[in-house]
C-alpha positions in Angstrom: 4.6 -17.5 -1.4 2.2 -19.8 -2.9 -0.7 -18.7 -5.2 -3.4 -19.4 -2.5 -2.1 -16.4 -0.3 -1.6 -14.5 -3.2 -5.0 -14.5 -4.0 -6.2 -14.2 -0.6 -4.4 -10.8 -0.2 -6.3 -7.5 0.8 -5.3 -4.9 -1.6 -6.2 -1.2 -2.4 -5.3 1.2 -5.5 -5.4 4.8 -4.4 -3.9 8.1 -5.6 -1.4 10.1 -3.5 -4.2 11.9 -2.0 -5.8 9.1 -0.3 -8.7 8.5 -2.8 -9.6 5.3 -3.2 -9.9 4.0 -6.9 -9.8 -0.2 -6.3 -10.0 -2.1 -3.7 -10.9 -5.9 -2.6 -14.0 -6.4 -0.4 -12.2 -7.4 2.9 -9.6 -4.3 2.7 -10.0 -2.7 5.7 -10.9 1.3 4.4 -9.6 3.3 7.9 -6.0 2.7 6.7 -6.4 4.5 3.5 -5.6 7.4 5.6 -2.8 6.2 7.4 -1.7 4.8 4.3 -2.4 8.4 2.1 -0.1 9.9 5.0 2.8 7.5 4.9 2.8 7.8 1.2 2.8 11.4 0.8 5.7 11.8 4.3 7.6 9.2 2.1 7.7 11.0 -1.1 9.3 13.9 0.8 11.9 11.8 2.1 12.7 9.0 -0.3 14.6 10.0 -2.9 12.8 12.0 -6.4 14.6 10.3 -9.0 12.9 7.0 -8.8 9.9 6.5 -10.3 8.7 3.3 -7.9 8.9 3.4 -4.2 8.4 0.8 -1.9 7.4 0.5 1.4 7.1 -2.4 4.0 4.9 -1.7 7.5 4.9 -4.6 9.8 2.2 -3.8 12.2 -0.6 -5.2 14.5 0.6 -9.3 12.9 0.2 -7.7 9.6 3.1 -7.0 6.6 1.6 -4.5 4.2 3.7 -3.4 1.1 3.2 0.2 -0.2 4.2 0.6 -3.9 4.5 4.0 -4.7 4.5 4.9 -8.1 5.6 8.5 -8.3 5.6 8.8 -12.3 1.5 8.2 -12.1 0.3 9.7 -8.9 -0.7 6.0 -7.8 0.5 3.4 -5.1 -1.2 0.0 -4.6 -1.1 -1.0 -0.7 -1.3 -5.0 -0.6 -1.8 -6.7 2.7 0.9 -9.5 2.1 0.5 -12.0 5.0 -1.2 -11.7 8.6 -0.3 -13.9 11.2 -2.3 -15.5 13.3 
């Protein structure tokens, strides 16, 4: 991936709760719920002992990555490519 689409990238910092504590202007804020929701149905599946989750979702001609960090109560969602 070159460092165009990188920085073209919709991204959003939130806690496991869904709060939102970053995000870029074009990130689309009605999936922080969804998102808050995979998250938290994740944690109680994947397993405890590792401190960073991650989570691909290929939906609507979107890939979004879920990073989960467990240790912190954070996870970054980052909108990695849409197709068009």
């Amino acid at each position: 991936m070159d460092k165009e689409k990188i920085q073209d990238n919709n991204f959003v910092c939130m806690n496991s709760h869904g709060m939102v504590i970053d995000k870029s202007s074009d990130f689309n804020k009605q999936n922080c719920g969804f998102i808050a929701d995979i998250v938290q149905k994740a944690r109680k599946i994947l397993p405890t002992n590792d401190y960073i989750n991650n989570i691909e979702i290929f939906f609507d001609k979107t890939l979004m990555v879920i990073q989960d960090n467990t240790a912190v109560d954070l996870n970054m969602t980052i909108v990695v490519e849409k197709d068009k």
